[in-house]
mmCIF file of the N, C-alpha and C atoms, coordinates in Angstrom:
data_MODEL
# 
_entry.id   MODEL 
# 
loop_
_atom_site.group_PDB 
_atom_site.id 
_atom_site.type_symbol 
_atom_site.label_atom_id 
_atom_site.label_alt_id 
_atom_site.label_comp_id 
_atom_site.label_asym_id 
_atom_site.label_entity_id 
_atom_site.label_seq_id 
_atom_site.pdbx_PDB_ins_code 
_atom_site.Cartn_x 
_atom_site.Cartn_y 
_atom_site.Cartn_z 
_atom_site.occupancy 
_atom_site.B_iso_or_equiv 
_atom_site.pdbx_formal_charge 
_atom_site.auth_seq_id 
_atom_site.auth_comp_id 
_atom_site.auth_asym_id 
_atom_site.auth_atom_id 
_atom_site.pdbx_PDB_model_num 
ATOM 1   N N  . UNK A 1 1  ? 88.042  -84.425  -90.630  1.00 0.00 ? 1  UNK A N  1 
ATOM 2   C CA . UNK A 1 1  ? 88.707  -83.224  -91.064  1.00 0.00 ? 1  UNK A CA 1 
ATOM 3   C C  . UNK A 1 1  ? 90.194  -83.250  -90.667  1.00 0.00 ? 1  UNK A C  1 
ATOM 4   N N  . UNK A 1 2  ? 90.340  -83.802  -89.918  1.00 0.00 ? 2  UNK A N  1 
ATOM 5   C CA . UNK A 1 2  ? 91.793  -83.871  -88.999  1.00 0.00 ? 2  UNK A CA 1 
ATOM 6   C C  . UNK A 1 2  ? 92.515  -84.581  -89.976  1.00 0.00 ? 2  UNK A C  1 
ATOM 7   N N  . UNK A 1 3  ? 92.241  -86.240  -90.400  1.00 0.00 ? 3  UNK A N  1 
ATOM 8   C CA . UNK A 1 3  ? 92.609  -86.832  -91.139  1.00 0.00 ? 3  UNK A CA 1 
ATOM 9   C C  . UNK A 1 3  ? 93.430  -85.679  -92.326  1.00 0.00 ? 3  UNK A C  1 
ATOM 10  N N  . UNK A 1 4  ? 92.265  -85.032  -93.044  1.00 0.00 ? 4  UNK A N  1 
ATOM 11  C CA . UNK A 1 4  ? 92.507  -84.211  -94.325  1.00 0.00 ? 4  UNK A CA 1 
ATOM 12  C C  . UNK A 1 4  ? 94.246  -82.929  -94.021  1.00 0.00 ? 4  UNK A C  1 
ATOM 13  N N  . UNK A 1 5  ? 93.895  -82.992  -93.091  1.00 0.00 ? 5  UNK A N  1 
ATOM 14  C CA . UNK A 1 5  ? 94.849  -82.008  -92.375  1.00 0.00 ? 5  UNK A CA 1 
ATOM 15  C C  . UNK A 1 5  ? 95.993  -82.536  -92.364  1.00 0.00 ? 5  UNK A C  1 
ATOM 16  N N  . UNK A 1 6  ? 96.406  -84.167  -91.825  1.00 0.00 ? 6  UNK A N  1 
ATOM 17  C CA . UNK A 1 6  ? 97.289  -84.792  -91.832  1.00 0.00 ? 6  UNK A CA 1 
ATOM 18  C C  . UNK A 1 6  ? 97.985  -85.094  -93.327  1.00 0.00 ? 6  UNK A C  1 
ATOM 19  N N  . UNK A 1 7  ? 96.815  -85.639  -94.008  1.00 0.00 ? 7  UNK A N  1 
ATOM 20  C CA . UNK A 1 7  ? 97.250  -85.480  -95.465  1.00 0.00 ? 7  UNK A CA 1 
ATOM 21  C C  . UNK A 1 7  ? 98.113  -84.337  -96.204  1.00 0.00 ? 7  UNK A C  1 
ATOM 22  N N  . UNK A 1 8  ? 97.616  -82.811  -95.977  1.00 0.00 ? 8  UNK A N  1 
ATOM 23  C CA . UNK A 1 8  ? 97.860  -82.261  -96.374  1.00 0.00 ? 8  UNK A CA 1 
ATOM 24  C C  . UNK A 1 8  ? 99.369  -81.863  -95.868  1.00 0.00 ? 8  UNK A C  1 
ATOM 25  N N  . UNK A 1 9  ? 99.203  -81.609  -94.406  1.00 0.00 ? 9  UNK A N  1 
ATOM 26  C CA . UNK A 1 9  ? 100.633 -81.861  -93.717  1.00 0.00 ? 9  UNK A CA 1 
ATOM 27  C C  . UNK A 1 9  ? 101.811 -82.977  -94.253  1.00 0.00 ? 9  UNK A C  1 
ATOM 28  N N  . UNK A 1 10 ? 101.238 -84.306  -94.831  1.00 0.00 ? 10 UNK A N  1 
ATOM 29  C CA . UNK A 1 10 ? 102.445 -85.292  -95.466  1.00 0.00 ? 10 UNK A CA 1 
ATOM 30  C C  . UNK A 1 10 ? 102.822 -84.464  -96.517  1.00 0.00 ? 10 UNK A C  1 
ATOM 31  N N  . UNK A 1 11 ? 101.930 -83.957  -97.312  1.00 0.00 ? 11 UNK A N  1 
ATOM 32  C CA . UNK A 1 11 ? 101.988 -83.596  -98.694  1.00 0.00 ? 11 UNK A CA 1 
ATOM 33  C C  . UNK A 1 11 ? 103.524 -81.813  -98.402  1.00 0.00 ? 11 UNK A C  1 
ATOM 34  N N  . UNK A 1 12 ? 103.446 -81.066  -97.813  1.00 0.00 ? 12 UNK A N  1 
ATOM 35  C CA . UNK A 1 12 ? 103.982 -80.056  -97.085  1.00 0.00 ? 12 UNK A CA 1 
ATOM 36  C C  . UNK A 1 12 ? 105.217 -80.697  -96.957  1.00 0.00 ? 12 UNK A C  1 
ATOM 37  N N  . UNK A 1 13 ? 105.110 -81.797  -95.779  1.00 0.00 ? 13 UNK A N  1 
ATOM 38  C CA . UNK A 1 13 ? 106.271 -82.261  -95.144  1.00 0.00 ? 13 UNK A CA 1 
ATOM 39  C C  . UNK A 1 13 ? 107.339 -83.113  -96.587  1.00 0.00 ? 13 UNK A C  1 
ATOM 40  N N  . UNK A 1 14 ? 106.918 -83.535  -97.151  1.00 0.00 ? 14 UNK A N  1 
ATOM 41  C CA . UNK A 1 14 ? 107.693 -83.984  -98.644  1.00 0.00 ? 14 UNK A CA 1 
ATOM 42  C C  . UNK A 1 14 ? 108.013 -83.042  -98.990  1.00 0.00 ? 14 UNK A C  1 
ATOM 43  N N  . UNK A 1 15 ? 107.384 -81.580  -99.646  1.00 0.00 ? 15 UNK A N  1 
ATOM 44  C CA . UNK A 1 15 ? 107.717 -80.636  -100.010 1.00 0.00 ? 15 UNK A CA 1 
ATOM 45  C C  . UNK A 1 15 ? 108.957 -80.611  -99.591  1.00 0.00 ? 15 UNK A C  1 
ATOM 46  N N  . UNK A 1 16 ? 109.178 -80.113  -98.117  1.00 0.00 ? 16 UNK A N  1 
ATOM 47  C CA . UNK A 1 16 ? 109.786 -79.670  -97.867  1.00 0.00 ? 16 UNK A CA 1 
ATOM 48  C C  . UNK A 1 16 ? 111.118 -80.523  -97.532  1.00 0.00 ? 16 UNK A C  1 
ATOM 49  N N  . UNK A 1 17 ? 111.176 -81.732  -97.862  1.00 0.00 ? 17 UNK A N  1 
ATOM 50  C CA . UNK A 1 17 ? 112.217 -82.532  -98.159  1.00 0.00 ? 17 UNK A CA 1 
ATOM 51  C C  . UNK A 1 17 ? 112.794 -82.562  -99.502  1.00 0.00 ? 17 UNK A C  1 
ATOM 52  N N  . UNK A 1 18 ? 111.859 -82.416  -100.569 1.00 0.00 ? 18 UNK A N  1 
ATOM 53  C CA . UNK A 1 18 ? 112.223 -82.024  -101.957 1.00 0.00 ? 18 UNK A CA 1 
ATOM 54  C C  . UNK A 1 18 ? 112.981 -80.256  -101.755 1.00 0.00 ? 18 UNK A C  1 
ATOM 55  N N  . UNK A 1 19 ? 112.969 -79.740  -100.347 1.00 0.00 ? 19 UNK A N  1 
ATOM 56  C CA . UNK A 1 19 ? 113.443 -78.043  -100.529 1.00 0.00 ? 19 UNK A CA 1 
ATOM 57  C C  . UNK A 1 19 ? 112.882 -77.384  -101.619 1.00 0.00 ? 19 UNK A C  1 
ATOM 58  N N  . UNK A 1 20 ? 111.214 -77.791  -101.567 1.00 0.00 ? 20 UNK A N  1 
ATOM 59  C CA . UNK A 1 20 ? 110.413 -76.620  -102.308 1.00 0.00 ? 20 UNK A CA 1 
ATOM 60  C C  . UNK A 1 20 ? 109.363 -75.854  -101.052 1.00 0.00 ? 20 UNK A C  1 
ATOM 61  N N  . UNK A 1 21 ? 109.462 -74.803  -101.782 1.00 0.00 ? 21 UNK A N  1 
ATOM 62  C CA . UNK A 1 21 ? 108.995 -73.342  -100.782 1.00 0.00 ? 21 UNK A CA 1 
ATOM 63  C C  . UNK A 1 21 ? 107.751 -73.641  -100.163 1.00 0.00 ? 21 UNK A C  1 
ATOM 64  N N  . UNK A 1 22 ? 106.941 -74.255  -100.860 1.00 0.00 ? 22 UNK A N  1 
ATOM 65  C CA . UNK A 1 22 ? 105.880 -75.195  -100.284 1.00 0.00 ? 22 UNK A CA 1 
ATOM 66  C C  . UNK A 1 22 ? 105.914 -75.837  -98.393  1.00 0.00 ? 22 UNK A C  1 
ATOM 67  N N  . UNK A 1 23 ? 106.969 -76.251  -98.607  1.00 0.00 ? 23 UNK A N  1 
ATOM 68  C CA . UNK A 1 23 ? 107.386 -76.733  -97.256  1.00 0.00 ? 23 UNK A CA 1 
ATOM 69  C C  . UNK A 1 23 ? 107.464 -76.137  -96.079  1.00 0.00 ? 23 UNK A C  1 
ATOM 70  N N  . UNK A 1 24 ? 107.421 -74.942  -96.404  1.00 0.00 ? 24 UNK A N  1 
ATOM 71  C CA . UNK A 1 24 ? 107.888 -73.288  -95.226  1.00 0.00 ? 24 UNK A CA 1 
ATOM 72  C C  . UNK A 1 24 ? 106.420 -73.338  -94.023  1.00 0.00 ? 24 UNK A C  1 
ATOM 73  N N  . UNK A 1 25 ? 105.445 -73.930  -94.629  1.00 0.00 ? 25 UNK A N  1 
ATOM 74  C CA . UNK A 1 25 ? 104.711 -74.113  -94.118  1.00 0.00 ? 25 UNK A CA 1 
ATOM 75  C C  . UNK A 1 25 ? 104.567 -75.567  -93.187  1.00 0.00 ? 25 UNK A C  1 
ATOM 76  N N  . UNK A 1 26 ? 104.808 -74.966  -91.808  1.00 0.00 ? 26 UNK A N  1 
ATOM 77  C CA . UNK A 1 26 ? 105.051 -75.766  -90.981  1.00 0.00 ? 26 UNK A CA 1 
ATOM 78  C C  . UNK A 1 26 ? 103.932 -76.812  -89.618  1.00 0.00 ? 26 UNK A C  1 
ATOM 79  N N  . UNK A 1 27 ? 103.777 -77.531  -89.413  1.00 0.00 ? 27 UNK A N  1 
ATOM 80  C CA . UNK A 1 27 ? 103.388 -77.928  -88.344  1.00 0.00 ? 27 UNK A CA 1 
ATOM 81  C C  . UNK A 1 27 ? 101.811 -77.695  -88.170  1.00 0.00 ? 27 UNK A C  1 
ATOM 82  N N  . UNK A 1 28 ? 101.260 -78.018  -89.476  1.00 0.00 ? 28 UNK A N  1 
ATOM 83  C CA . UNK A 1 28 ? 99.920  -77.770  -89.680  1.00 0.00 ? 28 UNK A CA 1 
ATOM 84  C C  . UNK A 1 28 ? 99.119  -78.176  -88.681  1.00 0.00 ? 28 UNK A C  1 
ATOM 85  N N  . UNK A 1 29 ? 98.951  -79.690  -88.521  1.00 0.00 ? 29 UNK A N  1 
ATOM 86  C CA . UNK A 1 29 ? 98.034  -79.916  -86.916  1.00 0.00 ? 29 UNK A CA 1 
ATOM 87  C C  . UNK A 1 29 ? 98.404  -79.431  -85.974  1.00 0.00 ? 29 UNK A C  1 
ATOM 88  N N  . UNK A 1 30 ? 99.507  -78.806  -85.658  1.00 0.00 ? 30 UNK A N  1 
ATOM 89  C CA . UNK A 1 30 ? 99.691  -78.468  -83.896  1.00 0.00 ? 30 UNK A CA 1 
ATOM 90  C C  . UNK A 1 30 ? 99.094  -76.776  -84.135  1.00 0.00 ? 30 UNK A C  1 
ATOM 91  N N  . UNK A 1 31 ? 99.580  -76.077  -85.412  1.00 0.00 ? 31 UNK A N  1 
ATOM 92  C CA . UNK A 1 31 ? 98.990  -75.017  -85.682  1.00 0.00 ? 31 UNK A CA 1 
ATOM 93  C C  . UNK A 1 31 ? 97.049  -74.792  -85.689  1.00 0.00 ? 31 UNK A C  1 
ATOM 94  N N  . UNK A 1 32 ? 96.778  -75.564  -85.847  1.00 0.00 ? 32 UNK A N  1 
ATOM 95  C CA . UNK A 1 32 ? 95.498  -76.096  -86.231  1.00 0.00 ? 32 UNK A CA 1 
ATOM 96  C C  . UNK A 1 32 ? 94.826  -76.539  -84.530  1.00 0.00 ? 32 UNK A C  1 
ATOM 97  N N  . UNK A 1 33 ? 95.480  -77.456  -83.771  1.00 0.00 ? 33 UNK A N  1 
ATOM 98  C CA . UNK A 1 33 ? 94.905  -77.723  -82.728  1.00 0.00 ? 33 UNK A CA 1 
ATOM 99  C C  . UNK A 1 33 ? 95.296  -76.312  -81.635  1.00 0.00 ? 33 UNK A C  1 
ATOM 100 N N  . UNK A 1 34 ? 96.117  -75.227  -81.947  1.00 0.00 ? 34 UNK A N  1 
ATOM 101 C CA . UNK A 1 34 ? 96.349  -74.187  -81.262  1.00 0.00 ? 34 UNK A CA 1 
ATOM 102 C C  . UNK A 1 34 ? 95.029  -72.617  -81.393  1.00 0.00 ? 34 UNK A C  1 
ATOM 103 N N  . UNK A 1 35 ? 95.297  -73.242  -82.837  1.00 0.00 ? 35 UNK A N  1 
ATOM 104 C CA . UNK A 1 35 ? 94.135  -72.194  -82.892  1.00 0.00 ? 35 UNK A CA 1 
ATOM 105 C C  . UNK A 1 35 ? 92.901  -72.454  -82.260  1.00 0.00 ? 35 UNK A C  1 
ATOM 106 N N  . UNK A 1 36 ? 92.294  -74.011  -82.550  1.00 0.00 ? 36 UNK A N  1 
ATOM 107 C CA . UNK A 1 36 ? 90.919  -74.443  -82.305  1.00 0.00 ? 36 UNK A CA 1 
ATOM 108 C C  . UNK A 1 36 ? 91.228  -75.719  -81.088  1.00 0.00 ? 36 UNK A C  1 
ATOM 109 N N  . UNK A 1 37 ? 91.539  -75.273  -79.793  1.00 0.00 ? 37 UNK A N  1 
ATOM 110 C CA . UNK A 1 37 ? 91.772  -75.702  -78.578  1.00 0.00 ? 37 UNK A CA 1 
ATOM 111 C C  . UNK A 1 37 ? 90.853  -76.480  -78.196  1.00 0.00 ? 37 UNK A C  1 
ATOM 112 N N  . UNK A 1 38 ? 89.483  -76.316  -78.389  1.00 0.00 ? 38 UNK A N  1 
ATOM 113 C CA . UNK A 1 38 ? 88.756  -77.159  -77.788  1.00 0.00 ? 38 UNK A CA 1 
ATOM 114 C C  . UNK A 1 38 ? 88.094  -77.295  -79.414  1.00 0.00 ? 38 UNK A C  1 
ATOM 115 N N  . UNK A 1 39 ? 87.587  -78.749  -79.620  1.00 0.00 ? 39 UNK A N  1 
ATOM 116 C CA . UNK A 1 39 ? 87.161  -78.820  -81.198  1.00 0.00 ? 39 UNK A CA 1 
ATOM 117 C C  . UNK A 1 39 ? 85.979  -78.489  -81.419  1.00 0.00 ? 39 UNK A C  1 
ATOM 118 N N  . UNK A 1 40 ? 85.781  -77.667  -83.113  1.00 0.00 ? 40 UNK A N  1 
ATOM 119 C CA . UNK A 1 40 ? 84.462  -77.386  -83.219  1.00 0.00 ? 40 UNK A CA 1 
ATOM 120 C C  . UNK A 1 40 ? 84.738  -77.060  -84.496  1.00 0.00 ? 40 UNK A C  1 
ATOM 121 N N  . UNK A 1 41 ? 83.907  -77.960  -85.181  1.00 0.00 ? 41 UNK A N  1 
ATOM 122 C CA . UNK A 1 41 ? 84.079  -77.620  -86.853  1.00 0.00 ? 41 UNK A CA 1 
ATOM 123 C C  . UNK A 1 41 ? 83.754  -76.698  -87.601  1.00 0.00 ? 41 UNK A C  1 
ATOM 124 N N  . UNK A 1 42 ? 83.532  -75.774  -87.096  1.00 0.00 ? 42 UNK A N  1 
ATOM 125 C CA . UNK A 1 42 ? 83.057  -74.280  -87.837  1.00 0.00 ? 42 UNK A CA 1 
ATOM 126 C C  . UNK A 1 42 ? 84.346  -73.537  -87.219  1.00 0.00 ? 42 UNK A C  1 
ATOM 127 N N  . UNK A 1 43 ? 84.774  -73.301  -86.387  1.00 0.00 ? 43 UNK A N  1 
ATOM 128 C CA . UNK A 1 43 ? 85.811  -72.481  -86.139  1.00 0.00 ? 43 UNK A CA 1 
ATOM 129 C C  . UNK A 1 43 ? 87.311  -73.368  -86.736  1.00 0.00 ? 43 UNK A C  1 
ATOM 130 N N  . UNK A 1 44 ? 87.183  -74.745  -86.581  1.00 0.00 ? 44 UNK A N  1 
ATOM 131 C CA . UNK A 1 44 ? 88.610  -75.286  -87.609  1.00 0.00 ? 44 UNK A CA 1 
ATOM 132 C C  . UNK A 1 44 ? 88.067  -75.388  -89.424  1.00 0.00 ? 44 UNK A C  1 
ATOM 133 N N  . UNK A 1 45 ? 86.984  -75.290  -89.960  1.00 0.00 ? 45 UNK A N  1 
ATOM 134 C CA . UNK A 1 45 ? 86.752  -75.007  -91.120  1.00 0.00 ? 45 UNK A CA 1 
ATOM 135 C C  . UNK A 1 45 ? 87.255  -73.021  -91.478  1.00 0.00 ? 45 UNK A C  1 
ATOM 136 N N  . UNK A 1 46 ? 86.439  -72.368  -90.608  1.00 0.00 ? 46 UNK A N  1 
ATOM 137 C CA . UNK A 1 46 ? 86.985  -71.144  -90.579  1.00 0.00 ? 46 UNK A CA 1 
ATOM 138 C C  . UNK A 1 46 ? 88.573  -70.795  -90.227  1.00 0.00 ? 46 UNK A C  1 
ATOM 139 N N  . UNK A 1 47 ? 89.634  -71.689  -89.658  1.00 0.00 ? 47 UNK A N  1 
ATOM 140 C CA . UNK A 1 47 ? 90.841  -71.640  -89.376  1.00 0.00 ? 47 UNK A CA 1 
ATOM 141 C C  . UNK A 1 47 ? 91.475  -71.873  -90.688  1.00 0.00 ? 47 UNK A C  1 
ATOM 142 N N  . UNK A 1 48 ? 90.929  -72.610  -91.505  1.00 0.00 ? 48 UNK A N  1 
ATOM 143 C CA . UNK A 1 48 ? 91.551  -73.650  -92.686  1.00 0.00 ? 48 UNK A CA 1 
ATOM 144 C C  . UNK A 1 48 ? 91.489  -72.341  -93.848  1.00 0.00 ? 48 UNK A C  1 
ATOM 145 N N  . UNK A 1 49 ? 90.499  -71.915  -94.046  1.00 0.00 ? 49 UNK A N  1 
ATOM 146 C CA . UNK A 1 49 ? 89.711  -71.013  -94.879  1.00 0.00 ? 49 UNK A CA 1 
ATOM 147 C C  . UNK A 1 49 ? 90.978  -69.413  -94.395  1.00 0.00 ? 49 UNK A C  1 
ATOM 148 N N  . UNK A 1 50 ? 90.503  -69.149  -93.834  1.00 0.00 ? 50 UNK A N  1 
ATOM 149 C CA . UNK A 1 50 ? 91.096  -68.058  -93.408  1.00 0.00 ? 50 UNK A CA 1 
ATOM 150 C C  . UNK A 1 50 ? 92.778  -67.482  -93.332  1.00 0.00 ? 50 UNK A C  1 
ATOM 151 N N  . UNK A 1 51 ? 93.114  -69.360  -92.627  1.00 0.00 ? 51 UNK A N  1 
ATOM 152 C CA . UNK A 1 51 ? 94.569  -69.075  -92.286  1.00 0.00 ? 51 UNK A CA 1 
ATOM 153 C C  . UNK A 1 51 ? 95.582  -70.132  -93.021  1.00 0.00 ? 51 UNK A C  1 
ATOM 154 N N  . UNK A 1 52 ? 95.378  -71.402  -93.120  1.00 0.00 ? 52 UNK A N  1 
ATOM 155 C CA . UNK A 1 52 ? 96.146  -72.365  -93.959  1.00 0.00 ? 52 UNK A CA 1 
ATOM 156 C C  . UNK A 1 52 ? 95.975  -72.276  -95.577  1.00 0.00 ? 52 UNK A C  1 
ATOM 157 N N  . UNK A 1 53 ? 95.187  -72.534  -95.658  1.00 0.00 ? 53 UNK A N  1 
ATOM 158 C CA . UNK A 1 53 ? 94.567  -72.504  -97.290  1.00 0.00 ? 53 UNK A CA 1 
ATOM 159 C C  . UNK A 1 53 ? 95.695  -71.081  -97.821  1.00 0.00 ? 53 UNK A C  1 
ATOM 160 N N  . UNK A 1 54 ? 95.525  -69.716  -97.316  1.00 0.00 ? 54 UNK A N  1 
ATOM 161 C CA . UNK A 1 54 ? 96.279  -68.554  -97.684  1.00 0.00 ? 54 UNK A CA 1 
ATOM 162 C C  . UNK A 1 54 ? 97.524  -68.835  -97.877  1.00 0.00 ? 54 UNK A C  1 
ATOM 163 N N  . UNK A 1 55 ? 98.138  -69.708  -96.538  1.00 0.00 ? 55 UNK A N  1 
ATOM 164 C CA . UNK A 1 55 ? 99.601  -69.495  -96.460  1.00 0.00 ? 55 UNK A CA 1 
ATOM 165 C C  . UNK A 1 55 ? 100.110 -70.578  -97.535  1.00 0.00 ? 55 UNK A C  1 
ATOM 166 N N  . UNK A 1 56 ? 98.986  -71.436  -98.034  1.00 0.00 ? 56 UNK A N  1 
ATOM 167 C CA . UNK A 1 56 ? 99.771  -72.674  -98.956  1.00 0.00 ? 56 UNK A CA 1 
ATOM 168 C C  . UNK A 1 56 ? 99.293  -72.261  -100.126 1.00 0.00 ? 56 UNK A C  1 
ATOM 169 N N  . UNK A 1 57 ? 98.396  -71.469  -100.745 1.00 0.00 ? 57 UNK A N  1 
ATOM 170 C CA . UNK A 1 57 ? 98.187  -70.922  -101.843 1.00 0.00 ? 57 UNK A CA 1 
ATOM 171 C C  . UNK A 1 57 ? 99.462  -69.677  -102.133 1.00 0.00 ? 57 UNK A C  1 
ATOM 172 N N  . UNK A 1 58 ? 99.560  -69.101  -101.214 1.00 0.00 ? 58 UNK A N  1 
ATOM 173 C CA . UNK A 1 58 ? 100.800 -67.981  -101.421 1.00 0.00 ? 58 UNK A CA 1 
ATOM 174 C C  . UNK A 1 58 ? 101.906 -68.690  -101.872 1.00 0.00 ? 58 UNK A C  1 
ATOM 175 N N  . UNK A 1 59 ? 102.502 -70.434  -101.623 1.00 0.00 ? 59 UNK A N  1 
ATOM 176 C CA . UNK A 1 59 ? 103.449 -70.501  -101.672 1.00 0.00 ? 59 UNK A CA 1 
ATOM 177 C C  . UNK A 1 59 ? 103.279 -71.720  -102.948 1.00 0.00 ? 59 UNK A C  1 
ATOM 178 N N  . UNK A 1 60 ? 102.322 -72.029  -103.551 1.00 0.00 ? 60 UNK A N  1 
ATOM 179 C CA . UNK A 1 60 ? 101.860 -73.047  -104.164 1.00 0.00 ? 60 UNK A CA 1 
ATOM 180 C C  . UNK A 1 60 ? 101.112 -72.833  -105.282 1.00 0.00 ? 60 UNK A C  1 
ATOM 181 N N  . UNK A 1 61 ? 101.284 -72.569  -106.709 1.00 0.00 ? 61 UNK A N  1 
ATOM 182 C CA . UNK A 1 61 ? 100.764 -72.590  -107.348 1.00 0.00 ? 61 UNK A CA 1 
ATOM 183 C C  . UNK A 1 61 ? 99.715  -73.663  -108.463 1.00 0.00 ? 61 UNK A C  1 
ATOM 184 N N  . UNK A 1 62 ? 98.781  -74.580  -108.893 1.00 0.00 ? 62 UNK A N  1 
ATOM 185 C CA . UNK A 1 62 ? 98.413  -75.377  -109.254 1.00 0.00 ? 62 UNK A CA 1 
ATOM 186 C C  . UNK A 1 62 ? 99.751  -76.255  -109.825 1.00 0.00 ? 62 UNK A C  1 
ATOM 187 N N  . UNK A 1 63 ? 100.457 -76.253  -111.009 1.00 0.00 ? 63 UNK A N  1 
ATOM 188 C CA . UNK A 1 63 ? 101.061 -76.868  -111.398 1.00 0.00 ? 63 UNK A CA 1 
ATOM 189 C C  . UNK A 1 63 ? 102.014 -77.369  -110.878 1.00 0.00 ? 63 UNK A C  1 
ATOM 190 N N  . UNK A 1 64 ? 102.796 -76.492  -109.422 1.00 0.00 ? 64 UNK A N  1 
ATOM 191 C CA . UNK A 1 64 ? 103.870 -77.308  -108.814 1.00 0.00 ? 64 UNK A CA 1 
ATOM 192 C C  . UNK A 1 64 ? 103.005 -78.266  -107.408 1.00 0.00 ? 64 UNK A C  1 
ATOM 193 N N  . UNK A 1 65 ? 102.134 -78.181  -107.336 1.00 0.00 ? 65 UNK A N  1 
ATOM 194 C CA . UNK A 1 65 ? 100.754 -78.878  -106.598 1.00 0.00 ? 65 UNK A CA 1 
ATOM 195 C C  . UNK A 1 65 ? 100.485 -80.171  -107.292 1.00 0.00 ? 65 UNK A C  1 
ATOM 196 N N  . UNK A 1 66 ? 100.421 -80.426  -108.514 1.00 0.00 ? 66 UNK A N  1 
ATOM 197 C CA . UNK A 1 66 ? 100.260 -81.431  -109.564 1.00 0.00 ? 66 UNK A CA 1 
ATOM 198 C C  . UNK A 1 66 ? 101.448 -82.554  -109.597 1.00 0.00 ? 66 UNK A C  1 
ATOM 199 N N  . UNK A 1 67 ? 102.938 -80.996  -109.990 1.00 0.00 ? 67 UNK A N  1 
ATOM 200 C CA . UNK A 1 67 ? 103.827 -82.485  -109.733 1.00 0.00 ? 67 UNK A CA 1 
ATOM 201 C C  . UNK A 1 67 ? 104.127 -82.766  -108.319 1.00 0.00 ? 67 UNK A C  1 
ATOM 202 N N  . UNK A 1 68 ? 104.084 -81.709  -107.453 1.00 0.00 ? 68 UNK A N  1 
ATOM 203 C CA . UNK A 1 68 ? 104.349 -82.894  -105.744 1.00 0.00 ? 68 UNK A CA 1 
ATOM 204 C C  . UNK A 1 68 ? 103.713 -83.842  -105.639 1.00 0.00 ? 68 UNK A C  1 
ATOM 205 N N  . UNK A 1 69 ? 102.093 -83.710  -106.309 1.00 0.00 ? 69 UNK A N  1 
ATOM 206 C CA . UNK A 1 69 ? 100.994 -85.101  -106.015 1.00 0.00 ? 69 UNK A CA 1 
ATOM 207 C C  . UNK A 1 69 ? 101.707 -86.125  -107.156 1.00 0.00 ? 69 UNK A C  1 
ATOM 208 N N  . UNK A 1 70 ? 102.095 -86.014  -108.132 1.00 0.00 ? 70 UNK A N  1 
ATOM 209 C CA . UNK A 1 70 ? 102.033 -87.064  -109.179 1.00 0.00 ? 70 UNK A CA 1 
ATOM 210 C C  . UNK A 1 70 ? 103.756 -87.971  -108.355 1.00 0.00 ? 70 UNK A C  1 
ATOM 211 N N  . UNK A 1 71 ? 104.664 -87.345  -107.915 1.00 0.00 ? 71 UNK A N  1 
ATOM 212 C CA . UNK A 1 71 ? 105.625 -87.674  -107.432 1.00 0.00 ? 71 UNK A CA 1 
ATOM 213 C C  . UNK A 1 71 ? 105.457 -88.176  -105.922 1.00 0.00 ? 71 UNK A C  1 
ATOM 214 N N  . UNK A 1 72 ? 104.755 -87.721  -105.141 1.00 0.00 ? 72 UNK A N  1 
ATOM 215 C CA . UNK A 1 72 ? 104.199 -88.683  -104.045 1.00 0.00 ? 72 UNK A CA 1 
ATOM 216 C C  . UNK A 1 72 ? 103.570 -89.658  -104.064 1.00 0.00 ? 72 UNK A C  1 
ATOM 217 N N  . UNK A 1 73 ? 102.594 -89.961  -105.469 1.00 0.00 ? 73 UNK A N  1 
ATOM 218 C CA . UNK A 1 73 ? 101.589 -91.062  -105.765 1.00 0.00 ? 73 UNK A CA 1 
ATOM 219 C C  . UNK A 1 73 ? 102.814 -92.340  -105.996 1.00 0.00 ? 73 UNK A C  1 
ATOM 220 N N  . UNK A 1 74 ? 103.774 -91.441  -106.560 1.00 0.00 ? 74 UNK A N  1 
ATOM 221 C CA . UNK A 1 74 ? 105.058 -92.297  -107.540 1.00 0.00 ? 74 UNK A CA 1 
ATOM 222 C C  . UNK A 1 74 ? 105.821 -92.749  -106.369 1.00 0.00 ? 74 UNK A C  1 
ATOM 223 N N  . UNK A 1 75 ? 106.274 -92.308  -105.039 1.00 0.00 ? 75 UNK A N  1 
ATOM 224 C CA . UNK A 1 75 ? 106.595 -93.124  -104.297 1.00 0.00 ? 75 UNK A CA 1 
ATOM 225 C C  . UNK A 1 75 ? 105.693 -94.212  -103.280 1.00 0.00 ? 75 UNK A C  1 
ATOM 226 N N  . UNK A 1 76 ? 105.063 -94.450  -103.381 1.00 0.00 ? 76 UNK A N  1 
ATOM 227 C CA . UNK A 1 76 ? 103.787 -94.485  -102.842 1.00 0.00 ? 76 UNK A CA 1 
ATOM 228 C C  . UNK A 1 76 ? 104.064 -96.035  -103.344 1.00 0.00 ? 76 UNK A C  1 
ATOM 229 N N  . UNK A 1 77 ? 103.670 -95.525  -104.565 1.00 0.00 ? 77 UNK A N  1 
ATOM 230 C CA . UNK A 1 77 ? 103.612 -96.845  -105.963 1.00 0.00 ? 77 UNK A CA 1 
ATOM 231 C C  . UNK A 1 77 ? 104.775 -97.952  -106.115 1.00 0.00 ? 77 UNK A C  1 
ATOM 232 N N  . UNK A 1 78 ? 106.231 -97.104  -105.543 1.00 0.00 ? 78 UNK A N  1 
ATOM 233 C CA . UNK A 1 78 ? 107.433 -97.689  -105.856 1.00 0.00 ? 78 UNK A CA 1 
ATOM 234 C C  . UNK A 1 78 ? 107.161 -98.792  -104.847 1.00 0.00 ? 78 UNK A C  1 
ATOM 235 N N  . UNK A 1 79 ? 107.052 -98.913  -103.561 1.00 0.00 ? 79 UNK A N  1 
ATOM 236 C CA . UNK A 1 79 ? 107.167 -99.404  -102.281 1.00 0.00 ? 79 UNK A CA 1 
ATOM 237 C C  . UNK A 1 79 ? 106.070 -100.640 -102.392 1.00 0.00 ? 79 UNK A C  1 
# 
């Protein structure tokens, strides 16, 4: 799950090098290991659900979600 978290955090952290609003959302694993201090996958599934998922849906709509992925795949690809 952590992994997925990290992912999603690269995906954020580009955002927010491209200076899309997406990006405002900050520091997902340390946010993530603050909330759920000692680990337990029902309370970091319920963290994700509750509290990340909201703040990146508020700022993220499907289609600008589509091109950050198709443009990250694209550097990805260049290299």
């Amino acid at each position: 799950m952590m992994l997925q978290l990290s992912f999603i955090e690269d995906i954020v952290q580009y955002a927010d090098e491209q200076k899309d609003e997406i990006g405002q959302v900050k520091d997902i694993t340390n946010q993530a290991a603050l909330a759920v201090p000692i680990f337990n996958i029902r309370k970091l599934s319920n963290w994700i659900k509750n509290e990340l998922f909201p703040a990146l849906e508020a700022r993220l709509d499907y289609k600008r979600y589509s091109e950050i992925s198709r443009d990250l795949h694209k550097d990805v690809d260049d290299k």
